[in-house]
C-alpha positions, 0 to 999 in steps of 0.5 A: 433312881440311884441305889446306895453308894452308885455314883454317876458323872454330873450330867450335861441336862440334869433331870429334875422331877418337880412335884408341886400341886399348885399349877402357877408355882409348877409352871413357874419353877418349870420355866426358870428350870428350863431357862437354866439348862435343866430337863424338868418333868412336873407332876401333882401328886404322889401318885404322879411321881411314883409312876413316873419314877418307875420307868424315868431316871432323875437326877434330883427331886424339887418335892413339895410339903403340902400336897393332896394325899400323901405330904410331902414328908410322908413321900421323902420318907417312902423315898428315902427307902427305896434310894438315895435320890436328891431331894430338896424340900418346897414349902410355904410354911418356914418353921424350923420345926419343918425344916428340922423334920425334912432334914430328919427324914433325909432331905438334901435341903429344904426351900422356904418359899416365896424364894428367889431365882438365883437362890432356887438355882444355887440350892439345885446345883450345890445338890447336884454337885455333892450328889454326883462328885468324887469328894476328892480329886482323882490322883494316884497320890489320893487314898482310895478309902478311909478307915476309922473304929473298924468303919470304912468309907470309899472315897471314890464310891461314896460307899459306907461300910459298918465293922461287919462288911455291910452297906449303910446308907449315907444321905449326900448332906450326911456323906459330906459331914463324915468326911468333914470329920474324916479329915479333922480327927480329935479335933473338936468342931463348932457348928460354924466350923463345920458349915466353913469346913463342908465349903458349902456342901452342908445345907444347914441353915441354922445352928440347930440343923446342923446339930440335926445332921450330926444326930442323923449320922451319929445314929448310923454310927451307932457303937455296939452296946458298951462302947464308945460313940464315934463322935462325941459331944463335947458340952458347949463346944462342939463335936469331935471325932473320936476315932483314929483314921487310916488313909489307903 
């Protein structure tokens, strides 16, 4: 499992660990993953998946809502603790509360099901790609970091850094909206602007998502007592980055 910040090359047979109780939908979503050059290893539970998890790298995790024991936000939650794995949620329930929630928890997307092949597959690649890609091309010319209120993010480590040294951990949804912003200080953004600036990288079905994300980052943000929010809202408009960035 990836640790905070650790970044890899985007492998030739990515590794998928499906977890999915019902067998026809485990086998069926195994067999199109398999078609499409995927390694997958499936399992039923909880307890499945952190035994395998304990001596198997993944590359991404196709997690099921409703599974016997622990749900599946209850395990997203226990994920999310212990690493930065993708996740991508499955349900059959496509309430927005439900997908709220999953991104709340760090979800890297969530898939309402019946789904079709081709929109499974594109979610599983976009995931991967952001999971797994420098946020910019490596060139001399490039700065290797970005500075912003005592803040700094490693543009080549993904790394988050607090005004005190220490690591914070940044999902890759949560990752590609500080870089949105990172690019577009003191400028005020929409919702729609912000899905038409992450270019597809932002999972966000809906307005209210996106508002999800922001508050998710906001929180890892969060200003000593005092002092100014380092994004601010801006009523009826959008969000802005309040914060001067320095490239180096």
């Amino acid at each position: 499992m990836l640790a905070a910040g650790e970044t890899r090359s985007l492998p030739d047979e990515a590794h998928i660990l499906l977890v999915e109780d019902d067998d026809g939908m485990r086998v069926l979503v195994g067999r199109i993953l398999r078609e499409s050059g995927f390694r997958v290893t499936g399992c039923r539970s909880g307890a499945e998946m952190w035994s395998l998890l304990s001596d198997t790298p993944v590359d991404l995790v196709l997690l099921d809502v409703m599974l016997p024991g622990a749900s599946g936000f209850d395990l997203l939650r226990a994920l999310r603790a212990k690493g930065t794995v993708p996740v991508i949620m499955l349900s059959a329930r496509n309430e927005e509360a439900d997908r709220v929630l999953g991104l709340e928890l760090g979800a890297d997307d969530y898939v309402a099901k019946p789904f079709g092949r081709p929109e499974l597959l594109a979610r599983i690649r976009a995931v991967l790609r952001r999971s797994t890609l420098a946020p910019v091309p490596s060139a001399a010319s490039r700065p290797e970091s970005l500075a912003f209120a005592g803040w700094r993010l490693d543009l080549r480590s993904r790394a988050l850094t607090d005004p005190e040294g220490a690591a914070v951990d940044l999902s890759g949804a949560e990752h590609d909206l500080l870089l949105v912003f990172l690019e577009h200080p003191g400028r005020v953004l929409g919702r729609e602007q912000i899905l038409e600036m992450g270019r597809g990288r932002l999972a966000a079905p809906s307005d209210r998502s996106v508002d999800t994300l922001v508050s998710r980052l906001r929180r890892k943000l969060e200003p000593p007592a005092g002092t100014a929010p380092v994004i601010k809202t801006v009523r009826g408009t959008g969000y802005m980055l309040a914060a001067k960035v320095e490239r180096t």
